[in-house]
N, C-alpha and C positions, 0 to 999 in steps of 0.2 A: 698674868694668872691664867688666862682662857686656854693661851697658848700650850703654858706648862702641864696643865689639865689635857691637852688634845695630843700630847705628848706623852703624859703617864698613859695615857689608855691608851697609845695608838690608835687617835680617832680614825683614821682612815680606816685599816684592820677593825676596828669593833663594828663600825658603820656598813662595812661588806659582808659583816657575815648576817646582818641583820634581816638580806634579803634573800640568803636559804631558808631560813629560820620561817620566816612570811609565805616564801615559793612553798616549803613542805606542808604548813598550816591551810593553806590555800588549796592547794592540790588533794589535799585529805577531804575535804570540805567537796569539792568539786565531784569526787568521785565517791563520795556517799552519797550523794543529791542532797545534802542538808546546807542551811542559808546562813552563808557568812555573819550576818548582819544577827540573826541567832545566837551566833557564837563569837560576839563580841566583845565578850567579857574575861570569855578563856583564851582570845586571840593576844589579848591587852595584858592578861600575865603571861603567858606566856612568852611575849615579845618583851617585855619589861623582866622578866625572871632571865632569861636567856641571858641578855645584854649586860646585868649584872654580875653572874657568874663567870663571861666573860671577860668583864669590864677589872673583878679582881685576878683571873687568872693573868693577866695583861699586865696588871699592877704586880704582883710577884713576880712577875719576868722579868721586868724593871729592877724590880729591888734585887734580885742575885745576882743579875748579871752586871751590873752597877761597876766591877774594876774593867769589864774588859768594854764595855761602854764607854768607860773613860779613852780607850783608845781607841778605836771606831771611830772616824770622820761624822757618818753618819748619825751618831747614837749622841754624841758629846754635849748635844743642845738638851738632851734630857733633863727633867729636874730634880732626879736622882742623881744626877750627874755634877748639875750646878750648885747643889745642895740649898737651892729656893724648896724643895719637899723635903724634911727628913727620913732617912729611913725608917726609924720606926712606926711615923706617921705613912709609910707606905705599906709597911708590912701590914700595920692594924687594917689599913683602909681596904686593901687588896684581900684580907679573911673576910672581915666584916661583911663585905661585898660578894663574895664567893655565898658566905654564910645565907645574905639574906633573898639572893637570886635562888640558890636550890630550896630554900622555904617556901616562895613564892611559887617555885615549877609544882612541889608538893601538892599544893589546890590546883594544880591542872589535870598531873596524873604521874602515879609512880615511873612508869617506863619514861617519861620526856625528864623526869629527874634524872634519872639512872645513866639515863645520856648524855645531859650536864655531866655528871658528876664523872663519867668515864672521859670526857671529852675536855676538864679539869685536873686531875689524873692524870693523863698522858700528856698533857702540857707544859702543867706547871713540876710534877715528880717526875715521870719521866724522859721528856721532852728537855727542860730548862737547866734541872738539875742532875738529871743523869749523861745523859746523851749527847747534847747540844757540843759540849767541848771535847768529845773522847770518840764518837763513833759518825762516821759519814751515813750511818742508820738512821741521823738524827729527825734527817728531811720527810722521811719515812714515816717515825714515829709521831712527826709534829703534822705531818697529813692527814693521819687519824682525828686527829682531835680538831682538825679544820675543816674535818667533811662533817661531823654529825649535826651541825645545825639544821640540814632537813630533817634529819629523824627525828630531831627534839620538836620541830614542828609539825609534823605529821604524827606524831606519838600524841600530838595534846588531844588529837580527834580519836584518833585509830591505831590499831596497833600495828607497826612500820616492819612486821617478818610479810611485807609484800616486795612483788616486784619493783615498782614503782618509786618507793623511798628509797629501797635498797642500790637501784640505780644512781638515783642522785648521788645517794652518798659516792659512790666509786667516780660518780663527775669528778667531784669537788677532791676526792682521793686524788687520782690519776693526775687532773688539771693541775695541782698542789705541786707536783715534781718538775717538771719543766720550768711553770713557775718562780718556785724557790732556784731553781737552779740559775734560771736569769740574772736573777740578783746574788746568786754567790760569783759568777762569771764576772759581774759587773764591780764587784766591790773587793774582789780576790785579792788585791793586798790590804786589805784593813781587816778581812778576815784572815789571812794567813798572818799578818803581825798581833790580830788579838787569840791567835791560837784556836779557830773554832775549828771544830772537823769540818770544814764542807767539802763537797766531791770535786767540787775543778781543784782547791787548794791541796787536797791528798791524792787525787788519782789524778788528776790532769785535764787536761781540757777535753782531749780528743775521746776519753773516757765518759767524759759527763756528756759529749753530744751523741753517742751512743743511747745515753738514758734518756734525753732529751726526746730520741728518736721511738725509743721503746715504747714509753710511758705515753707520747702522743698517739702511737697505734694503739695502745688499751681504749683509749675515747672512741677510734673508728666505729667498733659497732655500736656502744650504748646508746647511740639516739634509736635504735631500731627495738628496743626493747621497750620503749615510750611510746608504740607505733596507737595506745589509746589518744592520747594528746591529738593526732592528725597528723595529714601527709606535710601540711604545711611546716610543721615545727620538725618532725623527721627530716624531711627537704634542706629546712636552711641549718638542720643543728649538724648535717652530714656535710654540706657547703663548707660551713666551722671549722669541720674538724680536719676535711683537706685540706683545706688553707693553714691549719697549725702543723696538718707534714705537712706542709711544704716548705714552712718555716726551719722546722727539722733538717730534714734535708739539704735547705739552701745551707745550713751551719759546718757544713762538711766542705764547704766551699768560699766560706768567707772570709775574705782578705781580713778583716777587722773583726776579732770575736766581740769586742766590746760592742760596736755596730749593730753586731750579730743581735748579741743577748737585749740590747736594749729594743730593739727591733722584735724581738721573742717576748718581753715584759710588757710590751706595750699591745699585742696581739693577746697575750694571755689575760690581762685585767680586762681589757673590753669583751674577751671571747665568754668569759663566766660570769659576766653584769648581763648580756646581751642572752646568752642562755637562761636563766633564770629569769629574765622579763618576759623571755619568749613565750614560756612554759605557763606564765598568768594569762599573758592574751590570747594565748591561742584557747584557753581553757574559762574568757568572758561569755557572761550570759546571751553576748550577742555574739556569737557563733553557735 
């Protein structure tokens, strides 16, 4: 049952975004001079409201996408899949949950709802159901709604038309494509036999490591627009990012793309845990 549970929600996925969500809340708090411990209570809906909205946009992604799951190696152990959930017990549970995460963002503050609710939206409408299976835009669209967890938390404090939030988001933007694309490179035939657009299965390999390349020079400069945080976090978030070209680049070169990308997947999850922790420490009372 835990498992099927960690499965509907893709705990892993809900659990990562939970520390942009914290990193922007955090960061807001840090750069007003006002004291976490203060705002403990709007931290705790906010992280609780967030997780929720997520937790059902998650749950309907499960439920529509449920035939081509069935074919998917990776997707097949799901319990929309095994039918230990019913569907409509997924559908109910994934509104429900949408429903009572955006009520809860409500008592934080309209904009950190608004950003749920746009980053809900683009996932589950146009992301799942629109996009996902017809357009290689999908990676795109589903980047959107996987960057705004700092804004929703930085919106619970302040309002996030700064530099500083605005950045994040385009980390977590940019970061998102490389990414995603690691695991389309890695899984290319379970996506080209369940019909999804993705970019290596429609344009080809040598096309997606162009994007790969692209999208990892948009990161180049954004730690330099953070340059409040300190040299230290500038220093190693710029270290990061040349090591992710380089990752890039090695891809034009490598005997084994699958080697490649799981080599690219595994630089990418630690590069965006590791950025986002950096961003708290560097930014503790005792500095």
């Amino acid at each position: 049952m835990v498992n099927d549970i960690k499965l509907l929600f893709k705990g892993s996925v809900l659990v990562a975004n939970v520390l942009p969500v914290f990193s922007g809340f955090w960061l807001a708090v840090w750069w007003n001079g006002f004291s976490f411990l203060a705002h403990l209570d709007v931290f705790l809906l906010t992280v609780v409201g967030s997780t929720l909205v997520m937790a059902g946009a998650l749950a309907l992604n499960n439920w529509y996408d449920v035939d081509i799951d069935r074919i998917m190696e990776r997707t097949k152990k799901r319990p929309t899949v095994t039918g230990r959930f019913s569907l409509r017990a997924v559908l109910i549970t994934g509104l429900v949950l949408s429903v009572i995460g955006l009520a809860m963002l409500l008592f934080v503050s309209l904009e950190a709802t608004l950003y749920a609710l746009v980053g809900w939206v683009t996932y589950v409408l146009l992301y799942t159901m629109w996009s996902k299976r017809r357009y290689t835009l999908n990676t795109v669209i589903g980047s959107i709604s996987g960057a705004v967890p700092p804004l929703i938390g930085w919106s619970a404090i302040d309002s996030s038309f700064q530099v500083i939030p605005i950045i994040l988001f385009l980390i977590l933007f940019f970061w998102q494509m490389p990414h995603t694309f690691a695991i389309a490179i890695r899984k290319h035939d379970e996506y080209k036999a369940a019909k999804v657009a993705m970019l290596p299965v429609v344009h080809g390999m040598a096309f997606t490591k162009w994007q790969v390349l692209i999208y990892s020079l948009c990161l180049v400069p954004l730690p330099f627009y953070l340059w409040p945080l300190g040299w230290v976090f500038v220093g190693l978030a710029t270290i990061m990012n040349i090591g992710f070209l380089a990752i890039a680049i090695k891809g034009f070169f490598a005997k084994s793309d699958l080697k490649w990308a799981r080599l690219l997947f595994l630089y990418s999850v630690n590069y965006i845990m590791i950025i986002f922790l950096l961003m708290i420490i560097v930014t503790l009372p005792i500095y």
